[in-house]
N, C-alpha and C positions, 0 to 999 in steps of 0.2 A: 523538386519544388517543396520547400517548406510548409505546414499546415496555413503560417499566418502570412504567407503569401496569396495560396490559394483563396481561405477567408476575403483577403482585401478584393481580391478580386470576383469574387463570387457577390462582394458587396458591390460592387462595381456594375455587374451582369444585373444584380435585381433591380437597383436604381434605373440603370437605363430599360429594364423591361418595363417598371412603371411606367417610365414616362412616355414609352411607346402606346401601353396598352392606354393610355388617356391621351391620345390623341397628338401627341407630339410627335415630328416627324423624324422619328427615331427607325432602323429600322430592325425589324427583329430578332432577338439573339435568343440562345437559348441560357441559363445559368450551370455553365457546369463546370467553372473553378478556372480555366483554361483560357488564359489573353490570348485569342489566338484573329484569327483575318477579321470575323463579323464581330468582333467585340471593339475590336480597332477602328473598322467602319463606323461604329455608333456611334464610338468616343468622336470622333472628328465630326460626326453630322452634329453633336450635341456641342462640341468648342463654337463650329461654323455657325449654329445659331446662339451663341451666346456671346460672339463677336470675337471670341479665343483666337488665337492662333490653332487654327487645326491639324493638330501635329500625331492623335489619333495614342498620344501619350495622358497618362492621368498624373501630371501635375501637384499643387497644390491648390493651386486656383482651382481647378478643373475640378480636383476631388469636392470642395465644397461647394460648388454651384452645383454641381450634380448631388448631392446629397441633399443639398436645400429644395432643389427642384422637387424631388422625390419625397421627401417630408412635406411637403406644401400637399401632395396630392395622397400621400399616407392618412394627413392631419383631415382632411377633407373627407374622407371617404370613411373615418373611424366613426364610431358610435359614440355619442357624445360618455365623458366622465362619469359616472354615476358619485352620486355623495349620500352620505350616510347620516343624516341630521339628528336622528334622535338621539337624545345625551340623557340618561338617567344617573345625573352625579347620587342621588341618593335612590335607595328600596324603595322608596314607597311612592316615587314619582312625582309629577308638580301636583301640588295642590290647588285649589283654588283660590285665585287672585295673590297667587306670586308668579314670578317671571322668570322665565327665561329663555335662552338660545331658543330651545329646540321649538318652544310657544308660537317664533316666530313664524316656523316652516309648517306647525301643525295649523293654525290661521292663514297660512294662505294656501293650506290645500281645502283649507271649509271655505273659503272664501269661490276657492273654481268649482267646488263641488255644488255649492250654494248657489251659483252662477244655472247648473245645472238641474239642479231638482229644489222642488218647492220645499219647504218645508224647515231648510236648514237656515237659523236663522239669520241675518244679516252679521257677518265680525267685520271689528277691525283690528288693521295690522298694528300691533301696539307691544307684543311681547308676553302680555300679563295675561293669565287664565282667568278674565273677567267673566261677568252674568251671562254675554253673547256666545262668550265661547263658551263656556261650561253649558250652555243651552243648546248650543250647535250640538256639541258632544255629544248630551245626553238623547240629543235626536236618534243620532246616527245611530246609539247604542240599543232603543228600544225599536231601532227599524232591524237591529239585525240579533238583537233579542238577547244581551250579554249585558252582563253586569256592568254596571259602570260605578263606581263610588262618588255620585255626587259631582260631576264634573271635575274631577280628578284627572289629569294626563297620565297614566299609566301605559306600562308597554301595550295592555292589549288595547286600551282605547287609541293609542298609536296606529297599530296595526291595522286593528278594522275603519281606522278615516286613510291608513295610507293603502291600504286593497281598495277603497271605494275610489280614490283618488287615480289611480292607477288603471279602473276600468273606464276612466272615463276618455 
C-alpha cells in the first residue's frame, strides 16, 4: 500500500470518527490507515443515512459528503479566528483627531469596557481619535498609571485598553 493511499484513507477513518464522536450513527472505528471490515461498516451506515447507494465503497460523492459532514462539525467545535486589528502604519501612532482602521476597533473596545466600569467616558464609533476617545484613553491610562501622550493611540495605549478589554 502506498503512503497516499493509506493517507486517503486515514482521512477517511478520522472523518467518519468525527461524526461518530458527535452524535451520528456511525459506528466506531479506529484510524489506523487500513480499509478493512469496520471502516466499510461505517462507510455504508454513513451512504444509508445520506440516501447513497451503500455500497461501503468511498466514491466521489461519498468522499465529499463525508468530508463536508466532518468540516461542518470541525468548523463548529473550533475556536473562533482571532484578528489582529492594530495597524501602526506610522512610529509614532494615531494622533489625535485623525482616523483610522485600527480607531475603529480601539472604540469599540472603550465602548464595552465603558458599558463596564464607570468612569470611561461615553465614545462613538466614528474612526476618528476625537475628545471622547482621547478622554477614554487617557482614563484608562491614569487608572493603570502609564504614560499616555495626550490621547494619542500608541502601541502601549493599545495594549493596556486591549488587556482591560480582554478581562472583561
Amino acid at each position: 500500500m502506498n503512503g497516499e493511499h493509506e493517507f486517503n484513507i486515514r482521512q477517511i477513518q478520522r472523518a467518519l470518527r468525527i461524526l461518530h464522536k458527535n452524535g451520528d450513527d456511525i459506528p466506531i472505528i479506529y484510524e489506523d490507515g487500513i480499509f478493512g471490515e469496520e471502516t466499510k461498516r461505517a462507510v455504508i451506515a454513513f451512504q444509508a443515512q445520506k440516501s447513497l447507494d451503500p455500497t461501503g465503497t468511498v466514491d466521489y460523492g461519498t468522499w465529499v459528503l463525508l468530508m463536508e459532514k466532518a468540516n461542518e462539525y470541525i468548523e463548529k467545535a473550533a475556536e473562533p479566528f482571532p484578528i489582529f486589528p492594530y495597524v501602526n502604519d506610522e512610529k509614532s501612532g494615531v494622533l489625535p483627531d485623525e482616523e483610522g482602521k485600527t480607531v475603529w476597533f480601539l472604540q469599540a473596545m472603550l465602548i464595552a469596557i465603558g458599558e463596564k466600569y464607570s468612569g470611561v467616558e461615553e465614545v462613538m464609533l466614528n474612526g476618528k481619535t476625537d475628545f471622547a476617545t482621547q478622554n477614554a484613553l487617557n482614563y484608562i491610562h491614569s487608572k493603570n498609571r502609564s504614560q499616555n501622550a495626550e490621547g494619542k493611540l500608541s502601541k502601549e495605549s493599545w495594549n493596556s485598553v486591549a488587556r482591560l478589554f480582554n478581562s472583561l
